[in-house]
C-alpha positions in Angstrom: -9.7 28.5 -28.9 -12.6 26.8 -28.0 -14.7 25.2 -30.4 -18.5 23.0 -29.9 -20.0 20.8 -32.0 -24.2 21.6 -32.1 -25.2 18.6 -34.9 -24.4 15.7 -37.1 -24.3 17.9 -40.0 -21.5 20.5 -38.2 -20.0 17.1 -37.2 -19.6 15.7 -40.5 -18.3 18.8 -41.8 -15.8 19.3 -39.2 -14.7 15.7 -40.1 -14.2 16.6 -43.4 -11.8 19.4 -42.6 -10.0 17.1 -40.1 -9.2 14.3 -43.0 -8.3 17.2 -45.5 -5.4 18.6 -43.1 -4.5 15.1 -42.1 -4.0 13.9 -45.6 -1.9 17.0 -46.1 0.6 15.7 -43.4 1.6 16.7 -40.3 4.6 18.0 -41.2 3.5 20.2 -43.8 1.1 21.7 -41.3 1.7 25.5 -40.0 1.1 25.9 -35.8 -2.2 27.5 -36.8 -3.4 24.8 -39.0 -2.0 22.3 -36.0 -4.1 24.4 -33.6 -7.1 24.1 -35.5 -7.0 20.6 -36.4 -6.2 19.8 -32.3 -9.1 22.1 -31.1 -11.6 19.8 -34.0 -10.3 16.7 -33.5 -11.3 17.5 -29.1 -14.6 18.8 -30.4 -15.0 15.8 -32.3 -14.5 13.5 -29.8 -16.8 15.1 -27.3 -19.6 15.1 -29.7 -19.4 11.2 -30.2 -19.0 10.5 -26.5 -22.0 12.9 -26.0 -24.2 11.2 -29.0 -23.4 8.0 -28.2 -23.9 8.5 -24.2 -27.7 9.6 -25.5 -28.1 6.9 -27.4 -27.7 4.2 -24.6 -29.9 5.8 -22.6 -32.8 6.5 -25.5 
């Protein structure tokens, strides 16, 4: 599963999701929720290397 992050708005909102299945605990997390919450967390990360890349150079 590949996921991409397009704006700050889909970036906020993925964050949200990210801190709602991290506060639930890793250990009470199925594989899928695990999955999902690996496959944001990457997206995420990419997006703020790519917006703050553009904002160096802007």
């Amino acid at each position: 599963m590949e996921f991409l992050i397009k704006s700050k708005k889909e970036y906020h909102q993925i964050m949200v999701t990210i801190y709602t299945l991290m506060n639930k605990g890793e250990d009470k997390l199925t594989k899928s929720e695990l999955s999902k919450l690996a496959v944001m967390t990457r997206a995420a990360e990419d997006f703020e290397k790519n917006t703050s890349s553009l904002l160096k150079y802007s």
